[in-house]
N, C-alpha and C positions, 0 to 999 in steps of 0.2 A: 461561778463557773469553774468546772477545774481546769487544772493546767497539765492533768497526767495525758498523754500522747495514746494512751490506751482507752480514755474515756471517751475523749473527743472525736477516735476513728468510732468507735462505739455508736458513737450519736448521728453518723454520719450512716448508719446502717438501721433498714427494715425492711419487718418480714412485706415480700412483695408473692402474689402469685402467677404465675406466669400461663395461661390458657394452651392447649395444642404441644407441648415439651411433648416430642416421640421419646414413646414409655421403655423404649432400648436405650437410648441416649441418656435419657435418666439413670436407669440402674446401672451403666457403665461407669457415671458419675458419682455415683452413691461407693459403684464397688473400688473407684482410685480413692475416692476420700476417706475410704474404712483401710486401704493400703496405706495410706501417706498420710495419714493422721490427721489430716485436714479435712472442716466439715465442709461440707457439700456446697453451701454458701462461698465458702472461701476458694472453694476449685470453681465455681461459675463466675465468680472476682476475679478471677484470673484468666479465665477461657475468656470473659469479654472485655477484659483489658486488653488483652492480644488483640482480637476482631477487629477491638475498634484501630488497635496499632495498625494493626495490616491492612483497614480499611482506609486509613486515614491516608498511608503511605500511597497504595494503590491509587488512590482519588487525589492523590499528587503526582505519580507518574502517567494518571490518563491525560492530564490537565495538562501537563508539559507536553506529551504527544500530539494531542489536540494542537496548543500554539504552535508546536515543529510543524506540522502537517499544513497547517493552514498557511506559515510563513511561506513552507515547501512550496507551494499551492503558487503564492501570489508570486513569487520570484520565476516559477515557470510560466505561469499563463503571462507577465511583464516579459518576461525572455522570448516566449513563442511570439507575441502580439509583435515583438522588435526585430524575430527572423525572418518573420513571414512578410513582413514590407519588401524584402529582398529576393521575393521566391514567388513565385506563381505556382498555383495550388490547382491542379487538376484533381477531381474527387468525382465520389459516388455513379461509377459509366460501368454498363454491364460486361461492355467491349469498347480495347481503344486500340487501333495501329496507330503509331508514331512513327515519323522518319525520323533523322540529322537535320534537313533544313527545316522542319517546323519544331524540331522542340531547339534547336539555335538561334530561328529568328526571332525568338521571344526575347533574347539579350539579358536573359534572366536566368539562374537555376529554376528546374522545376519540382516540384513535389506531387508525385503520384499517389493517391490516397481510396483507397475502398471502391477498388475496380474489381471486376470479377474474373477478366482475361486483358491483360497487357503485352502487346507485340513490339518489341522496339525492333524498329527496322533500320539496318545497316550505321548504325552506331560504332562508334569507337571507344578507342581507349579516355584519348583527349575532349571526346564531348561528354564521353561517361562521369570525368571527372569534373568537368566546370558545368557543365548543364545540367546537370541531374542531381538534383540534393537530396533527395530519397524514395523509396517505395514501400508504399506503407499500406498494409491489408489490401494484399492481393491475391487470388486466389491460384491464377496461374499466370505466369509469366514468361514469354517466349522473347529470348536473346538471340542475337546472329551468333555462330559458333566460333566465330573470330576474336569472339569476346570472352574476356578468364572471368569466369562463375565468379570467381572469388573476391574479385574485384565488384562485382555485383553485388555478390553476398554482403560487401561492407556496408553498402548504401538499402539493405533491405530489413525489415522490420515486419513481420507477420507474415511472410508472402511462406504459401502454402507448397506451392511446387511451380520448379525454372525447366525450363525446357531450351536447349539450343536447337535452333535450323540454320541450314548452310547457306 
């Protein structure tokens, strides 16, 4: 066996054919290899040492996005599963009038979720903020005008258009 470092890469190389090579991509390889002196072999040694570089790397940062995403995942759906014991979830109503004393005697925040028309009637500042923990996909939303939008606006999440009445 030799021990020359020339002979043994040597031995580690054969002719391979490869089926489907687009016949541009070739001759663009043929024309750097006759540029840079290197045989054509040697420039595809090297295109798919890369590949595999960039491939390898890639298929380690999907692999870490994947585990973020999933841990993402369980720490939110553990966090909502743990908010929502504290919150009464009203969802899916085509239309809903609320007052003050029905969404207060619930002694609970509430969570407005995927209603199509939501009317809070005669609401405050002080119940806006301890009773209503948010409003979330709605498509219109009618507030008393006494009330600052803005303050609304903090507790809303998809809602399409607010409307004030007097």
């Amino acid at each position: 066996m030799s021990s020359n470092p020339q002979d043994q890469n040597n031995n580690n190389r054969k002719t391979i054919t490869i089926r489907g090579v687009d016949s541009d991509l070739y001759s663009r390889i043929v024309n750097l290899s006759r540029q840079s002196g290197k045989t054509v072999g040697e420039i595809m040694n090297q295109a798919m040492i890369t590949f595999l570089g960039l491939a390898g790397k890639a298929g380690e940062k999907i692999d870490d996005a994947v585990s973020k995403a999933k841990e993402t995942s369980k720490a939110f759906i553990e966090g909502f599963n743990e908010a929502k014991k504290d919150v009464v979830i009203i969802s899916d109503i085509e239309e809903l009038e609320a007052n003050k004393n029905e969404i207060t005697s619930l002694g609970k925040p509430v969570l407005f979720r995927n209603i199509k028309k939501l009317v809070l009637e005669d609401i405050d500042e002080p119940t806006l903020d301890r009773f209503i923990d948010s409003i979330v996909s709605v498509d219109e939303l009618v507030i008393p005008r006494s009330l600052n939008k803005f303050k609304v606006l903090q507790k809303c999440k998809f809602v399409k258009r607010i409307t004030q009445v007097p």
